[in-house]
DRENNUSE-156524 format. One record per residue (C-alpha): x, y, z; residue number from 0. Coordinates in Angstrom, 1 decimal, padded with zeros to 4 digits. Layout:
BEGIN
LOZA     px     py     pz num
LOZA      X      Y      Z NUM
...
END
This chain:
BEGIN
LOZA     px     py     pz num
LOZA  036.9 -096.5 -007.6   0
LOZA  037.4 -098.3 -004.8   1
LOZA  037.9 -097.0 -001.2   2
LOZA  041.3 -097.6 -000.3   3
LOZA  041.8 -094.7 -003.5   4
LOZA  038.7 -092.8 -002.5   5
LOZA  040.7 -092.2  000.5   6
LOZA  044.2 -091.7 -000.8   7
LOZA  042.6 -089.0 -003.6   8
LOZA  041.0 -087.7 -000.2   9
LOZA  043.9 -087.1  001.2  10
LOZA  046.0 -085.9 -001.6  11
LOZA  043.7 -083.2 -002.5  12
LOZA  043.0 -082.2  001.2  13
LOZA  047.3 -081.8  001.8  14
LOZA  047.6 -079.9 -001.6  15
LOZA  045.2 -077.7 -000.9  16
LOZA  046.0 -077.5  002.7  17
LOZA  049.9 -076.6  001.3  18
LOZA  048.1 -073.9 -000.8  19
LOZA  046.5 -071.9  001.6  20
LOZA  049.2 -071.6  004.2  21
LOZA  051.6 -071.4  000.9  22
LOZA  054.2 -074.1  002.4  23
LOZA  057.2 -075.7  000.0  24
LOZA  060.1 -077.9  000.7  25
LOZA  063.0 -079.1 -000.6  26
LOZA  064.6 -082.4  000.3  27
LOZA  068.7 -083.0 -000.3  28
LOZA  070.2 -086.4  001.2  29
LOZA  069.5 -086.4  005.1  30
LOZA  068.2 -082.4  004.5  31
LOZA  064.9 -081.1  004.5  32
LOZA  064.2 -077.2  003.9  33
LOZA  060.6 -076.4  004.6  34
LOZA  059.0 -072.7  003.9  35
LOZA  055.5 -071.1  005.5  36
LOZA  054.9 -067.5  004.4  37
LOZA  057.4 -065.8  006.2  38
LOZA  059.1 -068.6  008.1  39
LOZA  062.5 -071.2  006.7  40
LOZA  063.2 -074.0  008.5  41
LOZA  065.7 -076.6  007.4  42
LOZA  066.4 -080.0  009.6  43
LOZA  069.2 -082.3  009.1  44
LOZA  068.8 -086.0  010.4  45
LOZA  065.4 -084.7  012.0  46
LOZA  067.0 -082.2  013.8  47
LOZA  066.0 -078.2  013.9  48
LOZA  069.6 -076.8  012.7  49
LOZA  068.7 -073.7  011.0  50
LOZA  066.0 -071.2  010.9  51
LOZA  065.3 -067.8  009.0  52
LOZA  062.4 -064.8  009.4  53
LOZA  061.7 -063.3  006.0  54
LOZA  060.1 -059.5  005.5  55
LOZA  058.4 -061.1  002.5  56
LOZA  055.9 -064.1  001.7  57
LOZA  058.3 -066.9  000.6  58
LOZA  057.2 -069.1 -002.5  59
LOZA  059.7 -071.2 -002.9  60
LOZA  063.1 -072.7 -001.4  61
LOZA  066.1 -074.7 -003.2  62
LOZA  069.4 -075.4 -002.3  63
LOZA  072.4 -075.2 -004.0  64
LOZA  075.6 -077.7 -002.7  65
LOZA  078.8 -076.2 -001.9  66
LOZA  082.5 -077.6 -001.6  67
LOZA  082.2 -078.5  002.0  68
LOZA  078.6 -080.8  001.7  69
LOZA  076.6 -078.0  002.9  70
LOZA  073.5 -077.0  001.1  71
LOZA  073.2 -072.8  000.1  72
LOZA  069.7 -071.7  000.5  73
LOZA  067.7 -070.0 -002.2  74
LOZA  064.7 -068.8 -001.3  75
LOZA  062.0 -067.2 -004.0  76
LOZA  060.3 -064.5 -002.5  77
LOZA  056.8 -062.5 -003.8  78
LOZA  058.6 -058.7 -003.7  79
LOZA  060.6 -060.9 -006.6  80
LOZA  063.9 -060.9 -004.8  81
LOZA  065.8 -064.1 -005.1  82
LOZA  067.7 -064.3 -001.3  83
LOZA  070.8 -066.8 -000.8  84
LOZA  071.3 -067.4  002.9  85
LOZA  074.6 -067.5  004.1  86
LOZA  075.6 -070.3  006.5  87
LOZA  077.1 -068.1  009.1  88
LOZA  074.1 -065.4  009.2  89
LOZA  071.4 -067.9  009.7  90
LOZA  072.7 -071.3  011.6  91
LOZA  072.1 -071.3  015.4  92
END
């Protein structure tokens, strides 16, 4: 093995396990990236903070669904196993 894949194995583990512990996901859509901590959602469009959501429960895991009008619906998996679908007008700054 050489290094330049010593390194890049390094690093994979070290951001997987990293991703682990502090239990982030994401989910990317077009120019939109949704991004989860434990009790944290963010989502950014064109790298820009547009939307943001406090959760009473760990998060797990974050989808989107598209809508009519090209805007993305939140799902977010949560570990009280509720399912929770933002609304655009409840969260959106």
């Amino acid at each position: 093995m050489n290094v330049i894949a010593s390194v890049q194995f390094l690093l994979c583990f070290i951001s997987q396990s990293v991703c682990y512990i502090l239990r982030v996901c994401s989910y990317v859509e077009g120019a939109d990236l949704l991004l989860c901590g434990n009790y944290i959602y963010h989502q950014y469009h064109d790298c820009q903070d547009v939307a943001y959501y406090l959760c009473a429960d760990q998060m797990n895991d974050v989808l989107a669904l598209p809508t009519d009008n090209r805007t993305l619906t939140p799902v977010l998996a949560c570990t009280d196993r509720m399912i929770r679908i933002l609304q655009v007008s409840t969260f959106f700054l």
